[in-house]
DOTOR-67916 format. One record per residue (C-alpha): residue in three letters; x, y, z; residue number from 1. Coordinates in steps of 0.25 Angstrom, whole numbers, plus 2048, in hexadecimal, padded with zeros to 3 digits. Layout:
<recs>
  code    X    Y    Z  pos
   ALA    X    Y    Z  NUM
...
</recs>
This chain:
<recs>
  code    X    Y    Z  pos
   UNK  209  DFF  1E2    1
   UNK  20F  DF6  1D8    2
   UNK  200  DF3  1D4    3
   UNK  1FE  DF0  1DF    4
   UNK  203  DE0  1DD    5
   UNK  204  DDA  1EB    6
   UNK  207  DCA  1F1    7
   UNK  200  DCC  1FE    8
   UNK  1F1  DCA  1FE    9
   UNK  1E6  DC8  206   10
   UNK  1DC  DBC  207   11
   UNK  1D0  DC2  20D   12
   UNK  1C9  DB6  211   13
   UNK  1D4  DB4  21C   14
   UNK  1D5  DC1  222   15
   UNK  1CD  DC4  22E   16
   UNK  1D2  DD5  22E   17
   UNK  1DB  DD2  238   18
   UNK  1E1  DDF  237   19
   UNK  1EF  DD7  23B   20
   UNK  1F4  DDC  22A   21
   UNK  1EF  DEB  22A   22
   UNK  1F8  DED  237   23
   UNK  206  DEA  231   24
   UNK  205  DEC  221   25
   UNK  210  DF6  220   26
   UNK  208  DFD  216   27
   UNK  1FB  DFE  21D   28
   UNK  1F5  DF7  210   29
   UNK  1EC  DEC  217   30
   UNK  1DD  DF1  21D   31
   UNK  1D3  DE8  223   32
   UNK  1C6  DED  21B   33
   UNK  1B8  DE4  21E   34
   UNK  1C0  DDB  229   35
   UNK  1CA  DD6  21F   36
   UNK  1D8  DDB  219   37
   UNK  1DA  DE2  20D   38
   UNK  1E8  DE6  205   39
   UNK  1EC  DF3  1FF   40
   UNK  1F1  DEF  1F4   41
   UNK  1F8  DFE  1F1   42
   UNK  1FE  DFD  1FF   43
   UNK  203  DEF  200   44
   UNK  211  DEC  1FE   45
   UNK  212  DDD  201   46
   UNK  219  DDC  20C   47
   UNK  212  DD0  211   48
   UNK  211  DD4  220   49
   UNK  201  DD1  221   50
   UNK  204  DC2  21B   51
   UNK  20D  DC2  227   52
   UNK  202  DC7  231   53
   UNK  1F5  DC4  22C   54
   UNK  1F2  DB9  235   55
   UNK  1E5  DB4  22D   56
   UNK  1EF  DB1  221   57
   UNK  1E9  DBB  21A   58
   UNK  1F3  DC1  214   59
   UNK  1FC  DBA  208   60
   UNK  206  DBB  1FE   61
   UNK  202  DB9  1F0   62
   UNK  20E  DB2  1E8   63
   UNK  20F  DAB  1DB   64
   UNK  20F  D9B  1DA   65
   UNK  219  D92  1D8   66
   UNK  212  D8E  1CA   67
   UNK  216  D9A  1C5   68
   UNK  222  D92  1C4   69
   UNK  21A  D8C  1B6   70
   UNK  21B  D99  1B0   71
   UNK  228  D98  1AB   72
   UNK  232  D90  1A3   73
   UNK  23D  D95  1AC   74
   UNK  23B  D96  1BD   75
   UNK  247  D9C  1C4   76
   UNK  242  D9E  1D3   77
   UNK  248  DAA  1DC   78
   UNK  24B  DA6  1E8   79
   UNK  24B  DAE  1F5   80
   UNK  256  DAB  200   81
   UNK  24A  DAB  20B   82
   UNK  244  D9E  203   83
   UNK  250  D96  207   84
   UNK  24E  D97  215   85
   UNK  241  D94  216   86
   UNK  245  D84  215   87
   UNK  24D  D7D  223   88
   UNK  258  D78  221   89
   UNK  25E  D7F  216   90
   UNK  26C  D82  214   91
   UNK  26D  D88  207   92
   UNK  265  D8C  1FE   93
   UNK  267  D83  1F1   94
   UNK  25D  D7A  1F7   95
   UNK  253  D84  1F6   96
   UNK  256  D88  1E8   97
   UNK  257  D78  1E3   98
   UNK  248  D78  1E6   99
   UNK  244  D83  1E1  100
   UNK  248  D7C  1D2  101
   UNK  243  D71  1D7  102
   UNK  236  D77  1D9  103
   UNK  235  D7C  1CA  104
   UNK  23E  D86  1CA  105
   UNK  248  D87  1C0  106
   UNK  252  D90  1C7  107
   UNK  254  D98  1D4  108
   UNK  259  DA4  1D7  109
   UNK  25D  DA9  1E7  110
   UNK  257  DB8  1E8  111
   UNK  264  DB9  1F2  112
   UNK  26F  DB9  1E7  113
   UNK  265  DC4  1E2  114
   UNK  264  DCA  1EE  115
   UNK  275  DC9  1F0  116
   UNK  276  DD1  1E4  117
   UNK  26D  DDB  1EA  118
   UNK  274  DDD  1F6  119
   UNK  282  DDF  1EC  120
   UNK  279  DEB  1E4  121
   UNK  273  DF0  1F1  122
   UNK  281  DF3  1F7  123
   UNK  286  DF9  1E8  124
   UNK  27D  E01  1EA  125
   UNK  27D  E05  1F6  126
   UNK  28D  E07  1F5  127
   UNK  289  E12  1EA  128
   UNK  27E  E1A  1F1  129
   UNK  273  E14  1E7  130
   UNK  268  E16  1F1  131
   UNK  262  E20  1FB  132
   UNK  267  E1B  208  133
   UNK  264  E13  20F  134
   UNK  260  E0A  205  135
   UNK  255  E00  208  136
   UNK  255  DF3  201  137
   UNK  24B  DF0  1F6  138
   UNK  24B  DE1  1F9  139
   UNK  23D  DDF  202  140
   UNK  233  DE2  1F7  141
   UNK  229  DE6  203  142
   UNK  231  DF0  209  143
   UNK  235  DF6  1FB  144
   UNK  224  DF7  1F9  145
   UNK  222  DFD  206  146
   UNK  22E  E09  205  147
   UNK  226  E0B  1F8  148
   UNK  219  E0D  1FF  149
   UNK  21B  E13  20E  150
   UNK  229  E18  20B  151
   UNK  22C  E1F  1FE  152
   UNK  235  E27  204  153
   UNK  240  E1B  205  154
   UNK  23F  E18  1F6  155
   UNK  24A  E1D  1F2  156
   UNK  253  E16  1FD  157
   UNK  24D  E09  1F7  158
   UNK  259  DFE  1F1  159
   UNK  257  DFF  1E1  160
   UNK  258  DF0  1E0  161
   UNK  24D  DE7  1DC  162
   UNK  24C  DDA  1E8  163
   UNK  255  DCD  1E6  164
   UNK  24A  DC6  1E1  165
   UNK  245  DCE  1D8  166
   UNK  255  DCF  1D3  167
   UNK  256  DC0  1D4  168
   UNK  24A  DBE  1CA  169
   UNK  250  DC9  1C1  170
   UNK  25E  DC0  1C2  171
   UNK  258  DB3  1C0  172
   UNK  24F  DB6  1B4  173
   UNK  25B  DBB  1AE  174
   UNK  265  DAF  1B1  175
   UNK  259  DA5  1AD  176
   UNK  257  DAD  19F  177
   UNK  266  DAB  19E  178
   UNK  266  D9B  1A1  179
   UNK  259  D96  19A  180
   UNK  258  D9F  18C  181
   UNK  249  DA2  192  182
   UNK  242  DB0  193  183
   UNK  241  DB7  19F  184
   UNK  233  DB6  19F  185
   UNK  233  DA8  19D  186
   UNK  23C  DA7  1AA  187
   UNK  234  DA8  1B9  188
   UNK  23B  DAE  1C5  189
   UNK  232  DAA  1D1  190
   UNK  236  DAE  1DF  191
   UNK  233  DAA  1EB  192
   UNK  22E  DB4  1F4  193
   UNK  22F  DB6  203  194
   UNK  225  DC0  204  195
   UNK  218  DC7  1FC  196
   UNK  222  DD3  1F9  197
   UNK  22A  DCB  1F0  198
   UNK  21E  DC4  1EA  199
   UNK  219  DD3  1E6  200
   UNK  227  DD8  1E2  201
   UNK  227  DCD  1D6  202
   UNK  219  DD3  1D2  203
   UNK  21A  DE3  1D3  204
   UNK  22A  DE4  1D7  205
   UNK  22E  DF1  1DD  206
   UNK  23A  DF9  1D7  207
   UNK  23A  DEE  1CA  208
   UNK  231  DF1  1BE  209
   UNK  22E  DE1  1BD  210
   UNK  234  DD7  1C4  211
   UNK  23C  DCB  1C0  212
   UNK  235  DC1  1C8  213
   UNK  229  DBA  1C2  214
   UNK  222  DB3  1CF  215
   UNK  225  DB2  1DD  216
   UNK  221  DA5  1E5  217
   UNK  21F  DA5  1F4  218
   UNK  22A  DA0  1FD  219
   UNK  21F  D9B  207  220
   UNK  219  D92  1F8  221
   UNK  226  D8D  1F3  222
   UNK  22B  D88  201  223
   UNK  223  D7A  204  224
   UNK  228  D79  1F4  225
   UNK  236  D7B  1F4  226
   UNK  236  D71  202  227
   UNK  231  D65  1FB  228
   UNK  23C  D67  1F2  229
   UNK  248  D69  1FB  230
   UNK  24E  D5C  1FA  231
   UNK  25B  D5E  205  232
   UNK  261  D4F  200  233
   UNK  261  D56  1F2  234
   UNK  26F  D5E  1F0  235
   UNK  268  D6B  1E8  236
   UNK  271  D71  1DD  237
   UNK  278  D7E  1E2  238
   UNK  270  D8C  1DF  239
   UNK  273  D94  1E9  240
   UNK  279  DA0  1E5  241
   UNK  277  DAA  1F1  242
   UNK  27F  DAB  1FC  243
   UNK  27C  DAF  20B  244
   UNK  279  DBE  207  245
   UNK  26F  DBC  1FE  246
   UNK  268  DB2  208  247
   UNK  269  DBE  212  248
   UNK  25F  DC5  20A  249
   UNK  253  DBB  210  250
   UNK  253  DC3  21C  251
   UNK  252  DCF  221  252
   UNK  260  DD6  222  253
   UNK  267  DCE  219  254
   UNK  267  DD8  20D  255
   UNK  26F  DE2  216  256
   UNK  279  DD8  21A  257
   UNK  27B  DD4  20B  258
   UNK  280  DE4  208  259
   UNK  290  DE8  207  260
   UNK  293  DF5  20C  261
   UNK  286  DF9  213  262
   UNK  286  DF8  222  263
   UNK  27B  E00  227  264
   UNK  26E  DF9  222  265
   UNK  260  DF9  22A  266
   UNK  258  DEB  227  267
   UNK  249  DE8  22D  268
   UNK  23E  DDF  22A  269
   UNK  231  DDF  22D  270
   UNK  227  DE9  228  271
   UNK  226  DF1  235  272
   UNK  234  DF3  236  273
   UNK  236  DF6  229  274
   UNK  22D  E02  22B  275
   UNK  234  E06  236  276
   UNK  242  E06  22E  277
   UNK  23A  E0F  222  278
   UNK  233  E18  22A  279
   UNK  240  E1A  230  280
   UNK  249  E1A  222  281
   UNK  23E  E26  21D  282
   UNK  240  E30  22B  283
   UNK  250  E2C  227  284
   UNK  254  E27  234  285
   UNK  25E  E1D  22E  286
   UNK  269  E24  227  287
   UNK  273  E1B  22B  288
   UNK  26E  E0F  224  289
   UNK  272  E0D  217  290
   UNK  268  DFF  213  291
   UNK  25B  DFC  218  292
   UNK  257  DEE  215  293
   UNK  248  DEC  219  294
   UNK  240  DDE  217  295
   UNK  231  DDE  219  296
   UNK  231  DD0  220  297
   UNK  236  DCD  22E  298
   UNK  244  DC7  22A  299
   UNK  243  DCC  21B  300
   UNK  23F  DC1  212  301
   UNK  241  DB4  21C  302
   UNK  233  DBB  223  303
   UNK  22D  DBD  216  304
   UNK  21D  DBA  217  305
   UNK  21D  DAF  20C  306
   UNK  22A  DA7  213  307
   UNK  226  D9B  21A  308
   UNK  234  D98  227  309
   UNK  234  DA1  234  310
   UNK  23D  DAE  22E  311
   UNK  247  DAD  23A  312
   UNK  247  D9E  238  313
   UNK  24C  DA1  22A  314
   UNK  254  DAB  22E  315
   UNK  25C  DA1  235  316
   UNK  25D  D98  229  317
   UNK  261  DA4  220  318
   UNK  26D  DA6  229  319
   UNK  272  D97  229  320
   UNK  26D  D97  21A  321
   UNK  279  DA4  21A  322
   UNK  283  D9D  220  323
   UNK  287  D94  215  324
   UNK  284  D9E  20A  325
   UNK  290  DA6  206  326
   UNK  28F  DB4  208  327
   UNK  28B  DBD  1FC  328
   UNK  28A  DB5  1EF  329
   UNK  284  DBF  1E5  330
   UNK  28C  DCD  1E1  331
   UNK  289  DD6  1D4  332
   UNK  294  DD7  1CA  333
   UNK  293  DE4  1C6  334
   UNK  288  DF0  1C8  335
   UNK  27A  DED  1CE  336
   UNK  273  DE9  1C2  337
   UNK  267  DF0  1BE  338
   UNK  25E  DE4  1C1  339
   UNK  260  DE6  1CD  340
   UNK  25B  DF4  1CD  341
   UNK  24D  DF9  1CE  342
   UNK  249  DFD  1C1  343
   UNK  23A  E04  1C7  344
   UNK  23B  E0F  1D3  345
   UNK  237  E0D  1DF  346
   UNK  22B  E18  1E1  347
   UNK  222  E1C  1EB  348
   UNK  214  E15  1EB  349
   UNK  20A  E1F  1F1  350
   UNK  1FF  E15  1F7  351
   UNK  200  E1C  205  352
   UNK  1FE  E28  200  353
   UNK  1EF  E2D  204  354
   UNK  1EC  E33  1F6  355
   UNK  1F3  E36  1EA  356
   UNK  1F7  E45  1EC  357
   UNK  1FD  E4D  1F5  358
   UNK  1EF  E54  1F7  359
   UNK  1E7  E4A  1F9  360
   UNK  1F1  E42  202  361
   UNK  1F3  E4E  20B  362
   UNK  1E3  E4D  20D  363
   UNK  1DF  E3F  20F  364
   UNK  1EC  E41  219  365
   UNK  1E4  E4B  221  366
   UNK  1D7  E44  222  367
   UNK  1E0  E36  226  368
   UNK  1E5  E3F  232  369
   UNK  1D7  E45  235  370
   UNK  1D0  E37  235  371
   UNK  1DC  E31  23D  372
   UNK  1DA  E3A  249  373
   UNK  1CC  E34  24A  374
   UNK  1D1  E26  24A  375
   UNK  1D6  E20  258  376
   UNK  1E5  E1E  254  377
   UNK  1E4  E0F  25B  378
   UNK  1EA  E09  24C  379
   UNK  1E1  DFD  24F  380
   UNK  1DF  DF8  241  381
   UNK  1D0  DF4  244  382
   UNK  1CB  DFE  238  383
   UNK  1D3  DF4  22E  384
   UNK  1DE  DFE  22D  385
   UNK  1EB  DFD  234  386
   UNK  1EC  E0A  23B  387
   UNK  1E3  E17  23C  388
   UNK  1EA  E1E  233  389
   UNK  1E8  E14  229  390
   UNK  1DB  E13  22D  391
   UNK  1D9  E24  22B  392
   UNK  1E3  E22  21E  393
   UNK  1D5  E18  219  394
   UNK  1CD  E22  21A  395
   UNK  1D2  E2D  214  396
   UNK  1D5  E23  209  397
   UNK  1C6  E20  209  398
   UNK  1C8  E11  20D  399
   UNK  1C3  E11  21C  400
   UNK  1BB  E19  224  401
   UNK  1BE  E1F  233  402
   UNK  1B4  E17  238  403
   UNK  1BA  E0A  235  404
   UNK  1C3  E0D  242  405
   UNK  1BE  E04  24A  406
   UNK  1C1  E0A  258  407
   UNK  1BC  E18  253  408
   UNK  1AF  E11  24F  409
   UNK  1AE  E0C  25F  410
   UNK  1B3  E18  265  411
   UNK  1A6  E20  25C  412
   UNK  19D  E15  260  413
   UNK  1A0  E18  26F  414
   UNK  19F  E26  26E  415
   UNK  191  E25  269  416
   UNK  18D  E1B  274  417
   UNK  192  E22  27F  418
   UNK  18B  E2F  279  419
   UNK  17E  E26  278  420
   UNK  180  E22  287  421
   UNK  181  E31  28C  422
   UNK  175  E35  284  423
   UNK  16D  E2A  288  424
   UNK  173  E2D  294  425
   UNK  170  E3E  296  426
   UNK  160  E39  28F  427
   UNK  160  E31  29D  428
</recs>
């Protein structure tokens, strides 16, 4: 998928096979082979949740360093309304953004006045029956990856609009062309990124045929930074230019509350119940929601892996932050531009799938169901895989044996005793 480019990886000198990872990757992509961890590339989709659990620190995000910063004679730095509140005592966000240049960029730009025009387009569209309902938004990179992977069947109720920060780069490269005479290639739009989704969305984007973005720093690296920066004696030029529904967007809910005319949305977060929410879109037992918004995070980008505050702490912030926002800054003027737009369909990727035709699929099928009946059902994940059915899914791809079950290998091993025992015993 994508090449299979990914942010999360593993450093294999810290993990102790566990087994805490393979339980809750969404994608099954994570096996523990030889006592330690091993990633799937095809499967994986970034989502971050093994960064999150791996309590060896296993696990981490790959994102690019702020020296990238020397590649270019123009920095612009796209700015996400989570980074705002990972600060105390911040009021607004312009002291933010005044560190930012301070800290070698040569502008900003705030992904929620982006993200407010994304709201605007998503209710045109909407408003005209431009997407299957109910549509589902396309902002989480994570979730858009996973639909791709476990739920092809709700591709074509996907948003067709590319992420607010991927727009925002698009914007800003264009706006600094326009104010320094350089070429776009000349001119670096770095983001900084909550999560490993949006680290990978800049290197293999979904929906785009190249993204606008040309690095993406860690939010969790910038922090300690931009801190030594802030100076709250120093009155920072105003650069603001989002309002309060643009700042929603940092949290889980907040890109629903941001539409006009649509009142019956469905939001979750969190991988689990985002599942939940799919499986249940794909058996259609929501015909009465018109908009899904889903974020792989718990409490959308403020709980992102690569953040650094407590995300109900910065929820809290977010909301005082609100208050003395004004309400929607950011409207489109005409027609939803076509760089707003996908301009790559979304398709199906097939790494599930147990072969490459319909034959050989309905065959290794088959020998998955006869090889799970042998197998005690008990999930345990002590074979490296995290179910029997992955486990019997391994073997039928030629990548574990049955005899790697654990408990199976017991239960054989006391059979043969006991039958010792009543031998020895009958020769008595």
């Amino acid at each position: 998928m994508d090449q299979f480019v990914h942010s999360v990886t593993l450093e294999t000198r810290l993990c102790n096979g566990c087994t805490n990872c393979i339980k809750r990757c969404p994608t099954q992509a994570i096996r523990v082979r030889g006592g330690k961890a091993v990633i799937e590339a095809e499967r994986c989709i970034d989502c971050g949740e093994c960064i999150r659990l791996c309590p060896h620190r296993a696990k981490r995000a790959v994102s690019d360093p702020l020296a990238l910063l020397g590649h270019f004679e123009y920095r612009v730095a796209i700015v996400p309304p989570s980074l705002y509140v990972q600060y105390n005592h911040q009021k607004n966000q312009d002291l933010v953004l005044d560190a930012l240049c301070r800290a070698g960029f040569d502008d900003v730009f705030e992904e929620a006045a982006a993200a407010e025009l994304i709201s605007d387009a998503t209710s045109r569209i909407m408003a005209t029956g431009g997407a299957a309902r109910p549509v589902i938004s396309s902002a989480c990179p994570a979730v858009t990856r996973l639909i791709r992977v476990r739920f092809p069947e709700l591709i074509d109720h996907m948003l067709p609009l590319v992420p607010p920060m991927e727009l925002a780069a698009r914007m800003a490269k264009k706006t600094a062309a326009e104010k320094t005479g350089l070429p776009e290639e000349k001119i670096g739009c770095i983001a900084i990124v909550p999560c490993p989704a949006k680290v990978t969305m800049r290197r293999a984007p979904v929906g785009s045929s190249r993204s606008a973005l040309d690095g993406a720093v860690s939010a969790a690296e910038i922090y300690p930074k931009l801190l030594a920066l802030m100076d709250g004696s120093r009155t920072p030029p105003h650069r603001a230019s989002a309002g309060a529904a643009g700042l929603a967007w940092a949290a889980s809910g907040g890109e629903a509350l941001c539409l006009s005319g649509v009142e019956n949305h469905l939001v979750a977060d969190g991988m689990e119940s985002i599942i939940r929410v799919l499986e249940d879109l794909e058996d259609e037992k929501y015909d009465q929601i018109d908009f899904v918004e889903l974020r792989a995070c718990p409490g959308g980008c403020l709980g992102g892996s690569l953040q650094l505050e407590n995300p109900y702490i910065a929820r809290t912030k977010l909301k005082r932050m609100q208050r003395t926002a004004a309400g929607a800054v950011n409207r489109l003027s005409g027609g939803v531009p076509t760089e707003m737009l996908w301009d790559t369909d979304l398709t199906y990727a097939p790494v599930l799938e147990l072969g490459a035709t319909r034959v050989e699929r309905f065959e290794r099928y088959n020998r998955m169901q006869t090889i799970l009946k042998t197998l005690p059902g008990l999930d345990c994940g002590a074979c490296g895989a995290p179910s029997c059915e992955a486990l019997a899914e391994d073997v039928v791809r030629g990548a574990a044996q049955v005899s790697d079950c654990v408990l199976l290998r017991c239960r054989q091993l006391e059979a043969r005793l006991r039958s010792k025992e009543r031998k020895g015993g009958a020769g008595e």
